[in-house]
VEXBANU-710257 format. One record per residue (C-alpha): x, y, z; residue in three letters. Coordinates in steps of 0.5 Angstrom, whole numbers, padded with zeros to 4 digits, always signed. Example, Ala and Ser with C-alpha at 12.3 -4.5 7.8 and 13.67 -1.06 7.14 Angstrom:
BEGIN
+0025-0009+0016ALA;+0027-0002+0014SER;
This chain:
BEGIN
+0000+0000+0000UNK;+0003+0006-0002UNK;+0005+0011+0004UNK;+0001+0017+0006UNK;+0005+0024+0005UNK;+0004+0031+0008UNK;+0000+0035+0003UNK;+0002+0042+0006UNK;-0003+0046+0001UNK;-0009+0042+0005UNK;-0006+0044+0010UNK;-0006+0051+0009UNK;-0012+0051+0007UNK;-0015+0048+0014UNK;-0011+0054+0017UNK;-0014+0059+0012UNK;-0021+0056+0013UNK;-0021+0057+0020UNK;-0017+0064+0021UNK;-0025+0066+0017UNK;-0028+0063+0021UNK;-0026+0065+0028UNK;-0025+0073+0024UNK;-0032+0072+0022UNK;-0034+0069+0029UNK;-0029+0075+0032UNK;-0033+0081+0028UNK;-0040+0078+0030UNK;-0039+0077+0037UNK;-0039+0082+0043UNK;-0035+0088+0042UNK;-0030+0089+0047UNK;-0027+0095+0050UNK;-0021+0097+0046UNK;-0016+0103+0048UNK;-0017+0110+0045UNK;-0015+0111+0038UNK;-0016+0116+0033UNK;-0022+0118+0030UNK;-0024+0115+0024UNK;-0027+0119+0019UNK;-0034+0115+0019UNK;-0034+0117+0027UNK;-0033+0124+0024UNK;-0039+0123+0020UNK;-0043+0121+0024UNK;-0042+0125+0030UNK;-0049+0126+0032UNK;-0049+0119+0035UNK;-0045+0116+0040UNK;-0038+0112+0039UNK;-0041+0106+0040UNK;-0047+0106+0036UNK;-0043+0109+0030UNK;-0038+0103+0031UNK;-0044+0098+0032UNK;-0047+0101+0025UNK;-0041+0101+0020UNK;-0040+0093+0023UNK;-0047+0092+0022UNK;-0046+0094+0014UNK;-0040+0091+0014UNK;-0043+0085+0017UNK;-0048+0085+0011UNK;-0043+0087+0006UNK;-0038+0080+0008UNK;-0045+0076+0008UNK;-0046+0079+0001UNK;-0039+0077-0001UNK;-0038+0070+0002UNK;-0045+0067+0000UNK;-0048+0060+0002UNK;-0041+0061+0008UNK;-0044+0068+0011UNK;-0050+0065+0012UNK;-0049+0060+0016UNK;-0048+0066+0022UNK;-0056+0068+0020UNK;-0061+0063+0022UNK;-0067+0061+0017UNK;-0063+0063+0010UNK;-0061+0058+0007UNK;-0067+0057+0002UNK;-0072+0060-0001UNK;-0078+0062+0002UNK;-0082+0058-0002UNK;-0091+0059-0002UNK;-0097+0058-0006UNK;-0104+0061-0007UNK;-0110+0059-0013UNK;-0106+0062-0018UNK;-0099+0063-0017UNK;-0093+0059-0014UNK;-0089+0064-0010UNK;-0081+0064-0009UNK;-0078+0069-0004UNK;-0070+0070-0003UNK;-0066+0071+0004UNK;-0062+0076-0001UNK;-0065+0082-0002UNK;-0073+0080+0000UNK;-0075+0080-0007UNK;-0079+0074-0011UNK;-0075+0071-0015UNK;-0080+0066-0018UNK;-0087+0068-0019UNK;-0091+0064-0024UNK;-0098+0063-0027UNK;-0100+0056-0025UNK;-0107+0057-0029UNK;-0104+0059-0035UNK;-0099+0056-0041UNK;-0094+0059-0046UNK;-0092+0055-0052UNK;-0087+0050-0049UNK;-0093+0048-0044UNK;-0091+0051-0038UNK;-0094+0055-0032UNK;-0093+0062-0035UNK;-0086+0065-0032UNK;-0087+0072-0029UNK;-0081+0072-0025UNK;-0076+0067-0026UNK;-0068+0065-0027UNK;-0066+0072-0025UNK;-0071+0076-0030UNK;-0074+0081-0025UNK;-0070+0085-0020UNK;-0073+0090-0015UNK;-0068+0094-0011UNK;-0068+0100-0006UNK;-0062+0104-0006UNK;-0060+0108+0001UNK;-0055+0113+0002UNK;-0051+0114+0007UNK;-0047+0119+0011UNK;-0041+0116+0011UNK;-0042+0115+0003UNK;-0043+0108+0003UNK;-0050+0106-0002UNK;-0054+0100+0002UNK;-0057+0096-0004UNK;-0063+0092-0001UNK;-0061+0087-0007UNK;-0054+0085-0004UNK;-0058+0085+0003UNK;-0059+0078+0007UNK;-0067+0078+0011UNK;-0069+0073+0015UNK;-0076+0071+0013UNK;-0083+0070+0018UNK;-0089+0068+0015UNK;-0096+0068+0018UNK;-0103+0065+0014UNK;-0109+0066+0015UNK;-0116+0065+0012UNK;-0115+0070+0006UNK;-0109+0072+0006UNK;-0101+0071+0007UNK;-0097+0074+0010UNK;-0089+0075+0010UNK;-0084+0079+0014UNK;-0078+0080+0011UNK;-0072+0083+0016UNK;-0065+0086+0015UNK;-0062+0087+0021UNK;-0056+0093+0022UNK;-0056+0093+0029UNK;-0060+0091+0035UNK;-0065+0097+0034UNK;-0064+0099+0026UNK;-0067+0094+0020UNK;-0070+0094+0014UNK;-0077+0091+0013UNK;-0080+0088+0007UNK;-0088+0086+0009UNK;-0092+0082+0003UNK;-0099+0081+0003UNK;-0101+0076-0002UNK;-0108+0074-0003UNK;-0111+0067-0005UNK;-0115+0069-0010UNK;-0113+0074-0014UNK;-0107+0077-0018UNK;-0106+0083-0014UNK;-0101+0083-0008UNK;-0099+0088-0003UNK;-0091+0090-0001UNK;-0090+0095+0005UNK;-0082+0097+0005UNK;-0080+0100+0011UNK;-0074+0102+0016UNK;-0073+0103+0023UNK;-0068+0108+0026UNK;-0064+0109+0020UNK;-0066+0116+0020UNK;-0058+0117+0024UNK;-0054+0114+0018UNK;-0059+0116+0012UNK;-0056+0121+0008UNK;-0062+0126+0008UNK;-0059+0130+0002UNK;-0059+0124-0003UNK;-0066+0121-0003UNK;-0067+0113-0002UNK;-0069+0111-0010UNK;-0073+0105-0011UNK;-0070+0101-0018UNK;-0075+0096-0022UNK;-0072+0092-0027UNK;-0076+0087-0031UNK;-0073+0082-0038UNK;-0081+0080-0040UNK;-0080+0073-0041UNK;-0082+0071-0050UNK;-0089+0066-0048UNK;-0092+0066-0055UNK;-0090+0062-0061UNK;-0089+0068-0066UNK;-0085+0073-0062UNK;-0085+0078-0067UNK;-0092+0078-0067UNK;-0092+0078-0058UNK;-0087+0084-0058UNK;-0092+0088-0063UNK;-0096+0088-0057UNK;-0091+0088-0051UNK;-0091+0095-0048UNK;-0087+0100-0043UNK;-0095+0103-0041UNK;-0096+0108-0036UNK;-0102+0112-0033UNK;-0100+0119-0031UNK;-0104+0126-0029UNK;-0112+0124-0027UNK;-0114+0119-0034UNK;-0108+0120-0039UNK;-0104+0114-0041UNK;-0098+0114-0045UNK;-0093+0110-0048UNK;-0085+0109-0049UNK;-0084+0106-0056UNK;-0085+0099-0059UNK;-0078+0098-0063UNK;-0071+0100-0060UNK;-0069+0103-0054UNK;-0073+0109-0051UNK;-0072+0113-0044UNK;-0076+0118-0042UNK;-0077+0123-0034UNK;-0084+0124-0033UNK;-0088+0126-0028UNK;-0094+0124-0024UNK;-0093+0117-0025UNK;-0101+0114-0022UNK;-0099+0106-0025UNK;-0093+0103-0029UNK;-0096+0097-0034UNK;-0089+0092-0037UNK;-0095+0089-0041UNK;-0094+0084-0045UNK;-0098+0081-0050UNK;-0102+0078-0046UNK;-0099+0078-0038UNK;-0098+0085-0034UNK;-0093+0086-0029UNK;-0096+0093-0026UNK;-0094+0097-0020UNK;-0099+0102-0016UNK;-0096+0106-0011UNK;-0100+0109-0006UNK;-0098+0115-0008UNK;-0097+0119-0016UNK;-0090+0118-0017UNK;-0087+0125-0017UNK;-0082+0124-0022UNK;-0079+0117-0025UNK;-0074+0115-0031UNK;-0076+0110-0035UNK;-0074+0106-0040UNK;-0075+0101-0045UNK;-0070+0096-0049UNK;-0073+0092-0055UNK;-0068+0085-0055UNK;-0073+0080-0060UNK;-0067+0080-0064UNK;-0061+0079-0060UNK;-0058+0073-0062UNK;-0055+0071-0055UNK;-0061+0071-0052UNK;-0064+0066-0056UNK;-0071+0069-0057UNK;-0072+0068-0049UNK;-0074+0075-0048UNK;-0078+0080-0052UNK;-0076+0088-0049UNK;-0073+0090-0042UNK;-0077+0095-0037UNK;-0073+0098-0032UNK;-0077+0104-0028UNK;-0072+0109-0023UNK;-0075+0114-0018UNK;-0074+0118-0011UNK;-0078+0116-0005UNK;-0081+0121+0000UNK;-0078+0121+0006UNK;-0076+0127+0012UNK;-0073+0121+0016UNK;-0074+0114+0016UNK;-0077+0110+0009UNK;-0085+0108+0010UNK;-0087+0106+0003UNK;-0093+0102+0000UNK;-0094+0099-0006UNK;-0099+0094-0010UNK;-0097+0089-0015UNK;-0101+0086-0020UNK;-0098+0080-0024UNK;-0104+0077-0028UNK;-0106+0076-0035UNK;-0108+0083-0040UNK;-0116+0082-0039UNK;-0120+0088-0041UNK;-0125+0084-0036UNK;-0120+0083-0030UNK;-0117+0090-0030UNK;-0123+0094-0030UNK;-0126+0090-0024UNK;-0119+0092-0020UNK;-0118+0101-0017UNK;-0116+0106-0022UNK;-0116+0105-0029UNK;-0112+0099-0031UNK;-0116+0097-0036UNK;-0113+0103-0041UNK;-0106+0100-0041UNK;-0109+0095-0046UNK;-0109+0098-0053UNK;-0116+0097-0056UNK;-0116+0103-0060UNK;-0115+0110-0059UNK;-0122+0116-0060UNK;-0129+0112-0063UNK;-0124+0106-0065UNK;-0123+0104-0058UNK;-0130+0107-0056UNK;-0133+0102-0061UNK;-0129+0096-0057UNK;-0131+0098-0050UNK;-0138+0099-0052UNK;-0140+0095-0058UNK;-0136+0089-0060UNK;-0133+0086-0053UNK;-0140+0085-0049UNK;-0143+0082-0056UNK;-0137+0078-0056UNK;-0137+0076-0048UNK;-0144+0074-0050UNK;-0143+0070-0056UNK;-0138+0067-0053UNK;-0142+0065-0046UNK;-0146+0059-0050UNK;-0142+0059-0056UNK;-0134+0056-0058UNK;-0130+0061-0060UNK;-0129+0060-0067UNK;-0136+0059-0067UNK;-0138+0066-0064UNK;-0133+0070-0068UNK;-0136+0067-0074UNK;-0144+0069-0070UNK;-0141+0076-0069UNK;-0138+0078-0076UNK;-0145+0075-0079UNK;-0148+0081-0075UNK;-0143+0086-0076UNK;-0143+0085-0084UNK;-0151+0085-0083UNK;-0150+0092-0080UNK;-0147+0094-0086UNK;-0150+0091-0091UNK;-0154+0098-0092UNK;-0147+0101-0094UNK;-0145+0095-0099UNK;-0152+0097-0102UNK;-0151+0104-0103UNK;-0143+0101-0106UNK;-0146+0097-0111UNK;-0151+0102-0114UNK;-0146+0106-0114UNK;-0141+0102-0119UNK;-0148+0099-0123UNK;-0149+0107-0125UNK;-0141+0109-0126UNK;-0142+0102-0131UNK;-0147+0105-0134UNK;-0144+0111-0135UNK;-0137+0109-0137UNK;-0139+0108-0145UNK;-0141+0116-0145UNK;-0134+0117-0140UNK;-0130+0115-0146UNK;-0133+0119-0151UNK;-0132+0125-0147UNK;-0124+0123-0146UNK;-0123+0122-0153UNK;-0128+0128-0155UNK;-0123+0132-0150UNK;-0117+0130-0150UNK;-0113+0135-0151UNK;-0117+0140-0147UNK;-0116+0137-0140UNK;-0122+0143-0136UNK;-0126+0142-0141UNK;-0126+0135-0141UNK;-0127+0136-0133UNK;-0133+0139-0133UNK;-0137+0135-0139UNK;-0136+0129-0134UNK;-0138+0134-0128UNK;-0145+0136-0132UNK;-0146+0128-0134UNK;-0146+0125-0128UNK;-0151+0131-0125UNK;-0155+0129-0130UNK;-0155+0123-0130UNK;-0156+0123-0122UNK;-0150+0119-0121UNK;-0144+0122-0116UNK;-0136+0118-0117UNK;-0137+0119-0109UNK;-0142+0116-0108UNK;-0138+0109-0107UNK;-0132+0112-0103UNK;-0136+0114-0099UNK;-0139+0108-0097UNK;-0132+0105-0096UNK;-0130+0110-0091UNK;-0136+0109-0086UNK;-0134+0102-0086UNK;-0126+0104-0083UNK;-0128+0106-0076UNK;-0131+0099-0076UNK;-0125+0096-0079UNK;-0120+0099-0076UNK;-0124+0097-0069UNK;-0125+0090-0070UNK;-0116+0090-0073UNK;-0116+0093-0066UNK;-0120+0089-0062UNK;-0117+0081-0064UNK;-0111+0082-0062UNK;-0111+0084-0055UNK;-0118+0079-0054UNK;-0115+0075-0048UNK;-0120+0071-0048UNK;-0118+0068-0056UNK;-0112+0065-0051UNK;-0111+0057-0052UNK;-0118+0058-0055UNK;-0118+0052-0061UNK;-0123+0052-0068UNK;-0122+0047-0073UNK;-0114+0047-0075UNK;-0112+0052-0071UNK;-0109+0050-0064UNK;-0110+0058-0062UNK;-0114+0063-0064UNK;-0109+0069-0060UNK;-0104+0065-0064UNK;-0103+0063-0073UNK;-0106+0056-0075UNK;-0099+0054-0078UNK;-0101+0047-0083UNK;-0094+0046-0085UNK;-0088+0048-0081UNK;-0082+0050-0088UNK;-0077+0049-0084UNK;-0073+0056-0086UNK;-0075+0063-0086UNK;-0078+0067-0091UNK;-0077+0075-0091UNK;-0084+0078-0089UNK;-0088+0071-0088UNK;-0084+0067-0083UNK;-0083+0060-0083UNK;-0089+0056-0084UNK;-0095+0058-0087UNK;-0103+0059-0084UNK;-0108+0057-0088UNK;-0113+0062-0086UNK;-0110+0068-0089UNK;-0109+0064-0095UNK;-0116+0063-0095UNK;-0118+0071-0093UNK;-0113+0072-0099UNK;-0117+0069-0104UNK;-0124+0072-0102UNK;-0121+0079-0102UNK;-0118+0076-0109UNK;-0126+0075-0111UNK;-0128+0081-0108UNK;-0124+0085-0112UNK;-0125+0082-0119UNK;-0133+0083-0117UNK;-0132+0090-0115UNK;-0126+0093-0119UNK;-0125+0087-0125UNK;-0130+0091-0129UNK;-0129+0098-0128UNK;-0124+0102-0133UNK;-0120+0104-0128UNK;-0116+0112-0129UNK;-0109+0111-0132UNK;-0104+0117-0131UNK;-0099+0118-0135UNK;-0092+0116-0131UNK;-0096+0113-0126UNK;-0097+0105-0124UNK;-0103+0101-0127UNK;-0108+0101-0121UNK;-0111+0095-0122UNK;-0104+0091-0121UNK;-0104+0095-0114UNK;-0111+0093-0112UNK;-0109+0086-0114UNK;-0103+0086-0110UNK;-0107+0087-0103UNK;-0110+0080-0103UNK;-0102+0078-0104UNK;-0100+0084-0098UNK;-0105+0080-0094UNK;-0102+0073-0094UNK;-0096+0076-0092UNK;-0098+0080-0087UNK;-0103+0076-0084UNK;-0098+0070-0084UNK;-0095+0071-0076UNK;-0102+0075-0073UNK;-0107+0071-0069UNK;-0112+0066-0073UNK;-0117+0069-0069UNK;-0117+0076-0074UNK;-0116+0072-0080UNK;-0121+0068-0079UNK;-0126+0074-0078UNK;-0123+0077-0085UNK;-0125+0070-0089UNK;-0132+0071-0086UNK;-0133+0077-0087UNK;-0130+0077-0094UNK;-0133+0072-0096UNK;-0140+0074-0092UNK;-0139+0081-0097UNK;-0139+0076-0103UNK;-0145+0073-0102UNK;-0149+0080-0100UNK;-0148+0084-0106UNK;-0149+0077-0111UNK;-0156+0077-0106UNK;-0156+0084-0108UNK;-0155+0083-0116UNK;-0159+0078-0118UNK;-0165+0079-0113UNK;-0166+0086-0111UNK;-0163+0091-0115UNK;-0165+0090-0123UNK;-0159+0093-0128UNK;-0164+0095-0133UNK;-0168+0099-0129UNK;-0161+0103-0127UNK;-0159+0103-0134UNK;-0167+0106-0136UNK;-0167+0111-0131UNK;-0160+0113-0131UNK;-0162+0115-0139UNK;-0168+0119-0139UNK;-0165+0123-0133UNK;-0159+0125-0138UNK;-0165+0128-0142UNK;-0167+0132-0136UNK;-0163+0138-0136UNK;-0161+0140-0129UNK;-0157+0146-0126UNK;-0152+0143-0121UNK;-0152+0145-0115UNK;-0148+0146-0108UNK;-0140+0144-0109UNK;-0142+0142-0117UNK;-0143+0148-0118UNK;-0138+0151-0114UNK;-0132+0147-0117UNK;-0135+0147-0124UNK;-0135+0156-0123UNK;-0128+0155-0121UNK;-0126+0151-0127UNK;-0129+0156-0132UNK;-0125+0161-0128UNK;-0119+0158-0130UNK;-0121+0156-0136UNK;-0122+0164-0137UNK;-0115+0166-0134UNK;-0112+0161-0138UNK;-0115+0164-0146UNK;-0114+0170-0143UNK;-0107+0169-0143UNK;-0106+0166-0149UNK;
């Protein structure tokens, strides 16, 4: 057997061990008397206080600073510190740090992301929730760097938690949290306790909140479109920071700050406005290191009120972004959800979102989209009529449009106003049709806004698609096509090919104007069936299906229209005996074809 040796390095190393640990031991032990020395600069500093509570305060800060540096070594000097404060309610799995007090887990048990697994708020070091306190010494005390022992108390609708950062004997830091059991909102109180003699009272303690919002949606440039930096701010005024890049900003009377993702929220409510805060937000979708983990990174920095030590309240809302949800809760949160500015978003409040509560109350989803773009194109089948007469009288009158062209060709004002006195004789208006179009923007528009933020379309399924809050992708390509992705989702082909035939219906007949040096118009109505496949390709299935619907359901009412209500050669006859009539224009007609009579004249008159 072969001899043991003397290892001298191990034993060096036993020696070192136990010279920390009797240092250690030493530093945490009783202070003892020691002769008189000079005074140190931060008993200098603190001469308001007596030498040995200024000592005892300058240890106690070094005791944290030694515990922060030595890790799982310093906490074995602190009693209930070596594990996470693990905890549950019916919505969320909780985990509370020994170092800084702060969650370091938060997760939504009811909910899912595309990998099938609870929806991580806060997890693996994303979030960081920090208060920063100036001494007068010069030091900074980080609560992050801080280690807290833990009490924790139940009751039958609540639990709380008692996070306690010791500095002295009377001197200590103190998170309290209050976590319902129902419910997505909690409470924070921080606090400090005879601080007030080392706080440095001409540098305001600054609480800093930072967030990397975890990608939880298969298409991440879809889910970053809606993924926000949002703020209430004054009495009901919301505003935003920028959806692309980076941002930053100072603004001022902050009420609540919403990291909203498309379909979570992380938002914070103080007790009262923020007088002032800087906040920034960083755009990292496309940051090749992170692997497309996270899509933005919030951060929020501000002053805390203080005239000596720290009294600060807090409430906290982790929660699915749901109009429903947030306008049960205090204040106006539910405007942190984008669901159309002006009359867009009035539409949404008012009309489409409890029709769409109700429908889909005893509907399925799917079923209840396509209930709900019946009766929206219902609505409007008056405005599609008054479209179509209007292109059955402008077919009508092309023969005779064409004439004047060519009679005119070279007379442009001429030709202007032949045209003008046709159409007021014949009783038909080139506006007639555009008209129609714009009274059915803001309906567009409303419901453009409103799918992509109904939270309720979440996981929800119907036919092919697996989410309706998400693309119903067929066939995966397996590489990525610039503009469309990488996989194809058949209902924007299948909204596609109806915009295709409503367009032939609609403009496959009419001669369209052609300017010369300009691109022919009907190749650019044509591309936005094409613009429509690409554009749709990554955006939620629920929106594609509604516009396959409501194309589709377009296509059927102006053939119901054509062939069963209005009757061509009734139009045609009508449209003929009213050009015999001679009739003064009036109103605008009158007016623009005076203006052009006058430039005509200017013009022989130059001549």
């Amino acid at each position: 057997m072969e001899e043991k040796k003397f290892d001298p390095y191990q034993f060096i190393g036993f020696i070192l061990i136990a010279l920390i640990l009797t240092w250690m031991l030493y530093r945490n032990g009783p202070a003892e008397e020691s002769a008189k020395e000079p005074v140190s600069s931060e008993e200098v500093l603190q001469q308001n206080t007596t030498p040995t509570n200024a000592n005892q305060q300058n240890d106690s800060i070094i005791q944290q600073q030694t515990l922060a540096a030595y890790g799982d070594l310093g906490s074995l000097f602190v009693p209930n510190q070596q594990e996470s404060l693990k905890l549950n309610t019916n919505e969320m799995s909780l985990e509370i740090s020994p170092k800084g007090g702060q969650l370091t887990k938060l997760t939504l048990n009811q909910y899912e992301n595309y990998e099938d697994a609870p929806i991580p708020m806060i997890n693996e070091g994303n979030s960081d929730f920090n208060i920063e306190i100036s001494t007068f010494d010069g030091r900074v005390i980080h609560t992050r760097d801080m280690f807290f022992s833990s009490s924790t108390r139940e009751g039958a609708d609540a639990i709380e938690v008692e996070m306690k950062a010791s500095l002295g004997p009377q001197q200590y830091l103190l998170f309290q949290y209050r976590f319902p059991k129902k419910g997505y909102l909690y409470s924070l109180s921080f606090k400090t306790v005879g601080m007030q003699s080392i706080m440095n009272p001409a540098i305001a303690p600054k609480l800093i909140w930072k967030t990397d919002v975890f990608r939880n949606s298969r298409s991440i440039d879809y889910e970053n479109r809606y993924t926000e930096y949002t703020f209430g701010y004054e009495e009901d005024r919301v505003d935003y920071l920028s959806l692309s890049g980076s941002d930053e900003e100072t603004r001022q009377g902050i009420r609540w700050i919403s990291y909203r993702q498309h379909f979570f929220s992380a938002i914070l409510i103080p007790e009262l406005p923020i007088a002032e805060a800087k906040i920034a937000s960083r755009d990292r979708s496309s940051e090749e290191g992170l692997n497309e983990k996270f899509t933005k990174t919030f951060t929020t920095a501000y002053a805390l009120n203080t005239g000596g030590d720290i009294n600060t309240n807090l409430k906290f809302y982790y929660g699915p972004t749901d109009y429903k949800t947030l306008k049960q809760l205090d204040g106006d949160l539910e405007t942190s959800i984008p669901m159309g500015w002006g009359i867009f978003g009035w539409i949404n409040r008012v009309i489409f979102l409890p029709l769409f509560e109700f429908l889909s109350s005893f509907l399925s989803y799917g079923i209840a989209i396509i209930v709900m773009t019946v009766i929206v194109r219902l609505a409007m089948s008056p405005v599609t009529y008054k479209s179509y007469v209007s292109q059955i009288k402008m077919k009508v009158l092309r023969p005779d449009i064409e004439v004047i062209n060519e009679k005119y060709k070279n007379d442009a004002v001429k030709r202007q106003q032949e045209t003008m006195s046709l159409y007021s004789r014949a009783g038909a208006n080139p506006m007639s049709g555009c008209v129609p179009a714009l009274l059915q923007l803001p309906v567009f528009y409303a419901l453009f806004s409103f799918f992509p933020v109904a939270f309720v379309l979440r996981d929800k399924s119907f036919l092919w698609a697996d989410d309706l809050s998400s693309y119903d992708s067929i066939l995966d390509l397996g590489f990525s096509i610039p503009f469309y992705g990488d996989h194809i989702s058949l209902f924007p082909i299948l909204a596609s090919i109806a915009i295709f035939f409503y367009t032939q219906m609609t403009t496959g007949q009419q001669a369209m104007p052609q300017q010369p040096g300009m691109p022919n118009m009907k190749i650019i109505i044509y591309l936005m069936p094409l613009m429509m496949l690409f554009f749709f390709n990554n955006y939620a299935s629920g929106l594609s299906l509604y516009y396959f619907v409501s194309n589709l359901l377009t296509i059927l009412l102006m053939l119901v229209i054509k062939n069963y209500i209005i009757d061509d050669d009734k139009i045609h006859a009508k449209i003929e005996e009213n050009k015999k009539k001679p009739k003064k224009a009036g109103g605008f007609s009158a007016r623009l074809q005076k203006a052009m009579e006058e430039a005509e004249k200017q013009k022989n008159a130059r001549k």
